[in-house]
C-alpha positions in Angstrom: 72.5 -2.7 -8.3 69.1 -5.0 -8.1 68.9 -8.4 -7.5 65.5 -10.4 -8.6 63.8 -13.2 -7.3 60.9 -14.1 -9.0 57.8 -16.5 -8.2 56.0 -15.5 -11.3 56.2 -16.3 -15.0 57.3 -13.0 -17.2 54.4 -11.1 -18.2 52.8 -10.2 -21.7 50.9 -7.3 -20.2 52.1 -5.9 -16.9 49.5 -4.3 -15.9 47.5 -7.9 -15.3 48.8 -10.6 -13.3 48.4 -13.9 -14.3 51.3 -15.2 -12.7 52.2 -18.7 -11.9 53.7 -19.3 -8.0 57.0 -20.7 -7.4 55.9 -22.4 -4.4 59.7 -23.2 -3.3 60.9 -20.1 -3.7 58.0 -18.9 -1.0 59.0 -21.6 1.2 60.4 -20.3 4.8 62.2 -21.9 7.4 62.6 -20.7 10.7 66.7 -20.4 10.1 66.2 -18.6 7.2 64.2 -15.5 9.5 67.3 -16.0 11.8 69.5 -15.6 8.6 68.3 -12.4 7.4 70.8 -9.8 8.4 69.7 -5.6 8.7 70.7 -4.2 5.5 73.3 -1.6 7.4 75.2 -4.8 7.9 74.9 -6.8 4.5 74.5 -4.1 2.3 71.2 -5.4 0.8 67.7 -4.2 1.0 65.3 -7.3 0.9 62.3 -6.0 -0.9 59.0 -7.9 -1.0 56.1 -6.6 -3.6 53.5 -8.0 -6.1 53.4 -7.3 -9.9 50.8 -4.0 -11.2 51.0 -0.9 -12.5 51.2 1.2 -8.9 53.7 -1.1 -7.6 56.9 -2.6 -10.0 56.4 -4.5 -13.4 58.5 -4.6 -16.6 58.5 -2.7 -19.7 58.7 -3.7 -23.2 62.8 -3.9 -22.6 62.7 -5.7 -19.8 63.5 -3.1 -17.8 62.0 -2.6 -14.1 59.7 0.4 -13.8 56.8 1.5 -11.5 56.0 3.3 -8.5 57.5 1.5 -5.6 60.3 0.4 -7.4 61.5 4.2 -8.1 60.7 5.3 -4.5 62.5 1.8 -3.4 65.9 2.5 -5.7 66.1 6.1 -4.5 66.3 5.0 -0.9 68.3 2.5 -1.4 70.5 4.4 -3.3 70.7 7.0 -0.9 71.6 4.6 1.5 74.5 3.1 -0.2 72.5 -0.5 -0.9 71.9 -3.1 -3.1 67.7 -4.1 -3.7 66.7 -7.6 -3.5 63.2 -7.8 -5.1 61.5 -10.8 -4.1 58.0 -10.6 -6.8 54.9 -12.3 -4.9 51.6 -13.3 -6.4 49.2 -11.6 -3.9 49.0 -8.8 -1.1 48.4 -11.9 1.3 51.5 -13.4 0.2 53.7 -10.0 0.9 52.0 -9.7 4.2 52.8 -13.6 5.2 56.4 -12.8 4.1 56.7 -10.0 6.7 54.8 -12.5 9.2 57.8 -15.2 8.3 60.7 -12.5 8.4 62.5 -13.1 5.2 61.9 -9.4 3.4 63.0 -6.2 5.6 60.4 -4.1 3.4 57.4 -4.5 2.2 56.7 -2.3 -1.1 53.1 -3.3 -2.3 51.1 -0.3 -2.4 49.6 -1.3 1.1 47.4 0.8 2.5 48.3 1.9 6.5 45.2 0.4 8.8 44.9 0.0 12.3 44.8 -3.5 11.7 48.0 -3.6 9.7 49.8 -1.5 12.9 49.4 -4.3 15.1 50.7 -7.2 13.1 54.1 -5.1 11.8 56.2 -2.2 11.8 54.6 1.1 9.9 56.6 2.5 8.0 56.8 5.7 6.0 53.0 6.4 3.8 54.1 8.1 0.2 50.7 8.2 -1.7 47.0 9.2 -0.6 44.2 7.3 -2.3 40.3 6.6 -1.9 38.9 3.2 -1.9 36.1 2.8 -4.7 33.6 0.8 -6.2 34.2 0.1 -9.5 31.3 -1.4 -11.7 30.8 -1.4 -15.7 29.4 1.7 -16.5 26.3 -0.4 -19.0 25.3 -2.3 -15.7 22.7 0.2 -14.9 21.3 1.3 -12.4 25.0 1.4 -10.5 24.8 1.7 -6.6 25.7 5.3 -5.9 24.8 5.0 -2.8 25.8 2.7 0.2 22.3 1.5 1.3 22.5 0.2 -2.7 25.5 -2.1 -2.3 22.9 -4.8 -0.8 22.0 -7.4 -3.8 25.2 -6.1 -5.6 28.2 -8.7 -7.0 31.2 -7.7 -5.6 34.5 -9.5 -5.6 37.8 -8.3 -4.3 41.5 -9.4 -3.8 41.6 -11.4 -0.4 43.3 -10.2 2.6 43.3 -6.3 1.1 42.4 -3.4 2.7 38.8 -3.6 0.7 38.0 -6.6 2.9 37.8 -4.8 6.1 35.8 -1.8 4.5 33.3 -3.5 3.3 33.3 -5.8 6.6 32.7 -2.4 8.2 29.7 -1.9 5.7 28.0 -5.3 5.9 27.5 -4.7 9.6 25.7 -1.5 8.7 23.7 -2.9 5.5 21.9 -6.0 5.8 22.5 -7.9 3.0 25.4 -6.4 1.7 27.8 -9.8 0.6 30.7 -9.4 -1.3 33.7 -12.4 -2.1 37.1 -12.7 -1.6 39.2 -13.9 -4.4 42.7 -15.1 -3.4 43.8 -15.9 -6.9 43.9 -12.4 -8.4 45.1 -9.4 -8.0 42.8 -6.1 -7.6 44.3 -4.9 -11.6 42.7 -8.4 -13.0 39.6 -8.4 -11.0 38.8 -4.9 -12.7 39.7 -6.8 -16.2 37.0 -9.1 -15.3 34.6 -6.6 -14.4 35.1 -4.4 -17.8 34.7 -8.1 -19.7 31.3 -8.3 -18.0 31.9 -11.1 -15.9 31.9 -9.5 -12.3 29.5 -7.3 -11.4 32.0 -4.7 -9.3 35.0 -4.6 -7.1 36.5 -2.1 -4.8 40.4 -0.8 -5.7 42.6 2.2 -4.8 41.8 5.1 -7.0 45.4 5.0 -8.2 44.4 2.1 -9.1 41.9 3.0 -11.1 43.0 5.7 -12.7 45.8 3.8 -14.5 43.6 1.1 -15.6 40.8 3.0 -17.0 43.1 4.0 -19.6 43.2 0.5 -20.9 39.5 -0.3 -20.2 37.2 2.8 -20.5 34.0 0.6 -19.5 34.7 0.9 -16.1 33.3 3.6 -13.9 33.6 4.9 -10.5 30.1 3.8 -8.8 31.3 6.0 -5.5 33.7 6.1 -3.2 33.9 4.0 -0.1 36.3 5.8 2.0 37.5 9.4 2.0 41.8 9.5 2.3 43.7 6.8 3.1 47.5 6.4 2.8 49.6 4.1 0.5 52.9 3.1 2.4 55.6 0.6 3.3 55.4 -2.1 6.3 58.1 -4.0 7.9 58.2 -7.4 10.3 57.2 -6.6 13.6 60.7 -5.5 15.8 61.7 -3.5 12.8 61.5 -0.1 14.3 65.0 1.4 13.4 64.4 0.7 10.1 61.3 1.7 9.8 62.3 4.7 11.7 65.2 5.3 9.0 62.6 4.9 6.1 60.6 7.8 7.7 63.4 9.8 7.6 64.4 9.6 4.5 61.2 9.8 3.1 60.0 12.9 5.3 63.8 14.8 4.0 63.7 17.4 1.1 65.6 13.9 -1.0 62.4 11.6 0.1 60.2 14.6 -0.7 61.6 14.8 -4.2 62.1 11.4 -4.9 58.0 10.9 -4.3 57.6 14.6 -6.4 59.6 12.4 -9.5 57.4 9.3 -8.9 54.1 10.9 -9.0 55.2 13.0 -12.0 56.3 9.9 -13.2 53.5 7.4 -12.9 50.4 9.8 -12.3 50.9 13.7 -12.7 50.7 13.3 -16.5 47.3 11.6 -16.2 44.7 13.9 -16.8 40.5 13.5 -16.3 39.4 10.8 -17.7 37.5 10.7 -20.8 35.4 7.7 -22.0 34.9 8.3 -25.7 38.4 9.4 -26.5 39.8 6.2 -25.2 37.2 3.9 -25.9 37.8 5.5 -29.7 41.6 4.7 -28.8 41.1 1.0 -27.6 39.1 0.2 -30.7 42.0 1.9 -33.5 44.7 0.2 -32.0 42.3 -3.4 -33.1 41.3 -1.7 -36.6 44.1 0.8 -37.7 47.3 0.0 -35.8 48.2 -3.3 -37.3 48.2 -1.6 -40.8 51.4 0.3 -39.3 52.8 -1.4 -36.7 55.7 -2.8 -38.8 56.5 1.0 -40.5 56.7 1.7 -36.1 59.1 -0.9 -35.0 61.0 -0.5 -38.4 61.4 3.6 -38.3 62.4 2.7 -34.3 65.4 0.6 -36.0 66.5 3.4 -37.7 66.3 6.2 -35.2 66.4 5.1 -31.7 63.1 6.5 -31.1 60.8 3.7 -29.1 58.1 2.2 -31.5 55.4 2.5 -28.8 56.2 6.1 -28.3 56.2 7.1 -32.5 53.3 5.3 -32.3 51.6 7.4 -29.8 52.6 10.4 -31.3 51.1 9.6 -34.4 47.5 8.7 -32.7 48.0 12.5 -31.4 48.3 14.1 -34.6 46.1 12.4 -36.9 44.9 9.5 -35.2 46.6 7.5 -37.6 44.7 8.7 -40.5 46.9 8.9 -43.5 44.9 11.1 -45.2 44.4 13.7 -41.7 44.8 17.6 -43.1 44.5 20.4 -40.4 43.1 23.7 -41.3 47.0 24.8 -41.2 48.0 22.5 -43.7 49.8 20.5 -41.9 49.1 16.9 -43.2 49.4 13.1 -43.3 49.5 10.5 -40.2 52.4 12.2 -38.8 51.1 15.9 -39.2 53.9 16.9 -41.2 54.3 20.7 -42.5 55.2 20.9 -46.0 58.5 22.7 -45.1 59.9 20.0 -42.5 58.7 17.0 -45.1 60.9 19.0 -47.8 63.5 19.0 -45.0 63.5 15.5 -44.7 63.2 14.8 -48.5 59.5 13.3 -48.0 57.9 13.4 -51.4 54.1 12.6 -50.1 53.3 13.4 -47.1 50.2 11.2 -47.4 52.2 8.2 -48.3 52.0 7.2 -44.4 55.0 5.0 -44.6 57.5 7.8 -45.9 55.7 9.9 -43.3 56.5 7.8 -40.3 59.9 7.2 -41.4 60.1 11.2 -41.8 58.5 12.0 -38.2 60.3 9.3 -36.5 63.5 11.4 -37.5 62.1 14.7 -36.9 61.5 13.5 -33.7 64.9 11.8 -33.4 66.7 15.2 -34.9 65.0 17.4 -32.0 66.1 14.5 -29.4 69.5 14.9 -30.7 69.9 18.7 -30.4 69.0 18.6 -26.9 72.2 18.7 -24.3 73.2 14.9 -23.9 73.3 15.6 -20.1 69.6 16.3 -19.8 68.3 12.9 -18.2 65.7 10.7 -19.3 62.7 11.0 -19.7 63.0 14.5 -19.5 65.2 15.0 -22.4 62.4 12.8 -24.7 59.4 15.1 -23.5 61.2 18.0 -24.0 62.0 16.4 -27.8 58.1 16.0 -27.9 57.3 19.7 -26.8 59.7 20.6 -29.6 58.3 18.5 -32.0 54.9 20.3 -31.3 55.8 24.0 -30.7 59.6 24.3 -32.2 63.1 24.1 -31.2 63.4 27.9 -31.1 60.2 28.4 -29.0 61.8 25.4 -26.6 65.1 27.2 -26.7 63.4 30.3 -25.2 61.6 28.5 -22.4 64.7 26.9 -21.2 66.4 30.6 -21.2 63.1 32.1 -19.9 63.6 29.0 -17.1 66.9 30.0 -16.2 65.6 33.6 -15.3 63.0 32.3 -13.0 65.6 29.9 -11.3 64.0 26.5 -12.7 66.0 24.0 -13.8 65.7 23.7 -18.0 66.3 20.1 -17.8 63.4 19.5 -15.8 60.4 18.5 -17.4 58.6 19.1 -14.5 59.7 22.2 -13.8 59.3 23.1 -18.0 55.6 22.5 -17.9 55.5 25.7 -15.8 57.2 27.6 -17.5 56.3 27.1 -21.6 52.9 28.4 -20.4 54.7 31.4 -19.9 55.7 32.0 -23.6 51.5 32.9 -24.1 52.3 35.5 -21.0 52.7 39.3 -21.9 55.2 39.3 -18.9 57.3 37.2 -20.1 57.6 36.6 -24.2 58.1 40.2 -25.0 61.5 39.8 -23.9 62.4 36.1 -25.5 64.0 35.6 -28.9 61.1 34.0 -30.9 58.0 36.4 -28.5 55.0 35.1 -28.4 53.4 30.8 -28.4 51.2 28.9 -27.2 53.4 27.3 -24.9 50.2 25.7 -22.7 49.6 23.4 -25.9 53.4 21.6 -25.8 52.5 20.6 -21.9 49.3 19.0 -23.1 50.3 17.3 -26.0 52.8 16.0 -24.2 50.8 15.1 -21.4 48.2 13.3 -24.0 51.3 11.6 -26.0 52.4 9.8 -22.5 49.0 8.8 -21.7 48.6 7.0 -24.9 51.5 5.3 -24.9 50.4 3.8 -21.6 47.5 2.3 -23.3 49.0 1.5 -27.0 52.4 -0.2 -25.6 51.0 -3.6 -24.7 50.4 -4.0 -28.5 54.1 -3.8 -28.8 55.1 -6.3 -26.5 
């Protein structure tokens, strides 16, 4: 069970926070710190973090998702408690609630310094990340090099990690000035440098990553620091908690539970590439509105999330109606004239008949699938049957049971449909021989677009 206690207003977009502050729920009284009972004795977790894509936000249902909140719930949940998220505006407002002793935990995507150590309790580090500049990639010459960040605009979050590295660079390049903002997060700051109206910022390349998706102007000017770890904090005193949170998340369960979250949240992300998205940004101003409707309206009728249809379609045709591959296979959905006939669609260049038709081809290869298979698993694995074919899926999952992976992984699938282009291995399957490397990367492509084309459905 989780329990929610906001200081910000519900967000459009969640990848930007714009929130507004609460100030009473923030308030802190010194009985209230006395109050706060160890979650072996209440039962609750008391969990303090900020809004963004690396830590905890909500999707298009409503529905808490993101990084810290999956590693949070799994210990938790392995400990047999209840999560109490308290949702702060800033890092420096999750660090002063650890300095008032109201939150046991702070989930934040903090990075572990020296600094940090003193003030409270480290606890256990779960991701590993550089610290980079980030500037927009038409603001040339950029400063690849650390004797150019002198005379450079640069604005970070306040109180972050980014302060005291570029504190550590000013005293070794005169005239190197940057500014702290205490009023946005690192996710909006790197908005404002994509619109043009900051010249750079520093952010975790986790970060980064995620958000260059959504705006492809930004590029990596250098790093500023080689590997540093993301982790979890607690007040000062907390040691046996802390020490339990290193145990569980140094055990084979803690070990898998960060394996799910980075497959999750990152794994799928693959290098970036600057003219496919900014070619994706721009379609979803000029083509997606034409279909958007035929989306939510074929999600109605199947189950199948808008947002995801919608992504699959920008993978086969890229929303082109009229999109023919040399195969034959046509229309905005990619149909081939054999499944359209299937699912009695007349013209498959009529792209409204067509989405309606892939949204329940899609749904159909969902619904084969064993209803125990969990989710997401069980969608991507709809997906990579989509692409390469139930019978070709069928045989990976048998050819996984051979090798002792688990079929209802898709994790553990995307090693092994590779295998049905392997002369080991499809001689002896049903359907023989695929090119089972293209399901994992369509796949892979389809989950990266829906990252950026979702916030058009909210």
């Amino acid at each position: 069970m989780v329990r929610w206690k906001f200081s910000f207003s519900t967000l459009i977009l969640p990848l930007l926070l714009a929130g507004c502050s609460d100030s009473s729920s923030n308030a802190t009284s010194p009985t209230a710190a006395a109050e706060l009972k160890p979650p072996t004795e209440s039962g609750v977790l008391k969990v303090a973090t900020r809004n963004g894509s690396t830590t905890y936000y909500l999707d298009r249902h409503e529905n808490p998702v993101g990084p810290e909140y999956a590693l949070i719930s799994d210990y938790a949940k392995a400990r047999g408690w209840e999560v109490e998220w308290t949702m702060l505006d800033s890092t420096s407002e999750v660090l002063d609630s650890l300095n008032a002793g109201t939150t046991h935990l702070a989930a934040a995507g903090l990075t572990h310094l020296p600094s940090r150590d003193e003030r409270f309790s480290r606890g256990p580090a779960h991701t590993e990340i550089t610290e980079q500049l980030v500037c927009h990639r038409d603001a040339r010459p950029l400063p690849r090099q650390p004797e150019n960040l002198p005379g450079t605009e640069i604005v970070v979050t306040a109180d972050s990690s980014y302060v005291e590295t570029l504190t550590r660079l000013k005293s070794q390049y005169a005239g190197l000035e940057f500014t702290e903002d205490a009023n946005r997060t690192t996710e909006v700051i790197l908005s404002a440098v994509a619109d043009r109206d900051i010249g750079c910022t520093v952010a975790d390349s986790n970060i980064v990553q995620v958000m260059r998706r959504h705006f492809p102007h930004l590029e990596v000017a250098m790093n500023l620091t080689t590997g540093q770890n993301l982790g979890w904090y607690l007040p000062t005193g907390s040691d046996d908690l802390a020490s339990d949170a290193r145990e569980w998340m140094n055990s084979v369960e803690g070990d898998e539970a960060i394996g799910r979250m980075e497959d999750l949240y990152y794994a799928y992300i693959g290098d970036f590439d600057f003219v496919d998205l900014r070619a994706l940004n721009r379609r979803i101003e000029d083509r997606l509105p034409e279909f958007i409707d035929e989306f939510r309206e074929a999600e109605a009728k199947t189950g199948m999330p808008a947002d995801l249809l919608a992504a699959l379609s920008y993978q086969e045709s890229h929303w082109d109606p009229d999109a023919k591959s040399p195969t034959g296979v046509r229309g905005i959905m990619m149909l081939t004239q054999r499944t359209a006939e299937s699912l009695g669609v007349n013209n498959r260049l009529d792209p409204y008949a067509a989405i309606d038709g892939g949204a329940r081809y899609l749904a159909d290869r969902h619904r084969r699938l064993p209803e125990t298979i969990p989710e997401p698993d069980r969608t991507f694995l709809a997906l990579a049957s989509y692409n390469i074919g139930r019978g070709h899926l069928l045989d990976a999952r048998q050819l996984a049971r051979s090798l002792n992976k688990n079929p209802d992984s898709w994790q553990d699938m995307s090693e092994v449909l590779p295998l049905k282009a392997d002369k080991r291995y499809y001689p002896s399957t049903r359907y023989g021989y695929a090119r089972g490397y293209e399901p994992v990367h369509y796949v892979q492509r389809i989950r990266n677009y829906r990252d950026v084309i979702q916030a058009a459905f909210n």
